[in-house]
N, C-alpha and C positions, 0 to 999 in steps of 0.2 A: 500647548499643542493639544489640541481634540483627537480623540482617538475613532478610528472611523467606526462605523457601525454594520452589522451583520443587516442587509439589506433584504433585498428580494430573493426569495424561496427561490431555488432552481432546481431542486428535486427533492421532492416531501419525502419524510419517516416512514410512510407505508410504501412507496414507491423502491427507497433502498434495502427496504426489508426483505419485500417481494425478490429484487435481482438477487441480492443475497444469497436468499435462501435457495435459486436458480444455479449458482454460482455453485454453491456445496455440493449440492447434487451432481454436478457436470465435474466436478472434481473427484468427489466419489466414485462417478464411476469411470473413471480413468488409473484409479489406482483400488485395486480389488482391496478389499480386508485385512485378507493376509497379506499384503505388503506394508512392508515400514512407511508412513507419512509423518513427514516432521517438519512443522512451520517454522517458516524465520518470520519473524514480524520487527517492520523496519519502526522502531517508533521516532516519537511520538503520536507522529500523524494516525497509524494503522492502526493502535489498537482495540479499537472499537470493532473495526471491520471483521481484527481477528477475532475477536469475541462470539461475533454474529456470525461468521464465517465458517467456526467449530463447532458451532450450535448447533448451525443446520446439516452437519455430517451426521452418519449413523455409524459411527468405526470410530476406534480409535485413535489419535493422531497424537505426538508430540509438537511440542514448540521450544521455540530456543526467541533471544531478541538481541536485536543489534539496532543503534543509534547511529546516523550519519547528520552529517550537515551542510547545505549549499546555498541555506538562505539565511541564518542569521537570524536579525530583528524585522528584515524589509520584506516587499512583497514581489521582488524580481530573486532569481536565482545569480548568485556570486561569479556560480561557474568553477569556483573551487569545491570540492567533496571531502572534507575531515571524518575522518571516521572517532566517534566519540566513545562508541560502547561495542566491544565484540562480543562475538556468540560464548558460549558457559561450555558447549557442548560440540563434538568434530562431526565433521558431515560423511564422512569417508563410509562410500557403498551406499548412503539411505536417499531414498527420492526426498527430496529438498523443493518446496513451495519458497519462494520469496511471496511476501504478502506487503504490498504498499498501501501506500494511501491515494496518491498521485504520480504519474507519469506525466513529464512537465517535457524539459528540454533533452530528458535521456541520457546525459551526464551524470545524474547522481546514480542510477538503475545501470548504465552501462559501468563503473566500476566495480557496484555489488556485484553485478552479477560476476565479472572476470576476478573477484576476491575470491566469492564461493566456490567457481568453477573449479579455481586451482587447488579447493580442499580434496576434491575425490568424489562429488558426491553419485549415487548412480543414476538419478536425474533431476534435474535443474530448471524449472518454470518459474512462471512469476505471475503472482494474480494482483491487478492493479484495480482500487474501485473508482479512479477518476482516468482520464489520459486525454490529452492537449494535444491532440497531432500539431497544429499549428505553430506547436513552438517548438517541435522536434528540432535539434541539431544532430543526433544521432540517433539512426534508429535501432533499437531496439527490442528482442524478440520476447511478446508478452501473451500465454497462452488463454490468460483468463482475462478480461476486461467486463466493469462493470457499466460503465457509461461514457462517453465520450460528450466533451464538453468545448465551449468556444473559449478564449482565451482571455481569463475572468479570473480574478483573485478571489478563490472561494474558502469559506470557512464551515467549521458544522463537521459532526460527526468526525471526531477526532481531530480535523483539520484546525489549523490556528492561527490566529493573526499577532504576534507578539505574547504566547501561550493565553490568547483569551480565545474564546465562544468554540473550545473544541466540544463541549455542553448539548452543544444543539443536538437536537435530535435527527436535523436535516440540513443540504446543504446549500449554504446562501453565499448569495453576491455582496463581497467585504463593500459599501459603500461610503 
């Protein structure tokens, strides 16, 4: 069996840099300084974004990281949600970032979010740097979005096709 290939660029390295670094900002200032900031970054998908994501703050923030899973080895989601790795650290009273990769069908984002919800924490957003309206089955409430996309199995920038081409610097159409 051939394995398919990272095809046509659908948003370049300087392009998600740029929102990125948009994104920090607008999050910034939503949460002043002196308030507690502490990322969840869903991996494996996310953590490039978080990387870039905390880079372009000017404050302090923590992170913690939790692994789920809906898709396996294929390129549709299951539909089922395992949670594989929980958080190190409790959320109780701190503003709480979820940081994705992908907002796809909003099943796997709608359990995180009613997991963390039940920890306590004293707010609860989610910044996604892809989102599929198209495939929503649930929707789900996401305060930071960095691009919206047509309904395309894409790799690049953390994202992965069978743990390959999360490499890329940008993100492509799996071909």
């Amino acid at each position: 069996m051939t394995r398919p290939t990272a095809g046509t660029i659908l948003i370049g390295a300087e392009q998600i840099q740029a929102r990125v670094k948009e994104m920090a900002k607008q999050i910034q200032a939503d949460y002043p300084a002196a308030e507690d900031l502490h990322l969840v970054c869903v991996l494996k998908g996310a953590f490039m974004f978080l990387a870039d994501l905390i880079r372009g703050m000017e404050r302090s923030t923590t992170v913690d990281f939790m692994a789920l899973s809906s898709y396996a080895r294929g390129t549709t989601s299951s539909g089922e949600v395992r949670l594989l790795k929980d958080l190190d650290y409790g959320l109780q009273g701190r503003n709480v970032i979820i940081v994705e990769d992908i907002l796809d069908t909003g099943l796997t984002m709608s359990y995180l979010q009613e997991i963390l919800r039940a920890r306590s924490p004293r707010t609860l957003r989610t910044a996604c740097l892809l989102s599929k309206p198209s495939r929503r089955m649930i929707d789900v409430p996401v305060e930071y979005i960095g691009f919206t996309i047509e309904d395309r199995f894409v790799v690049g920038y953390g994202l992965d096709y069978a743990e390959e081409y999360r490499n890329l610097p940008h993100i492509a159409v799996l071909g």
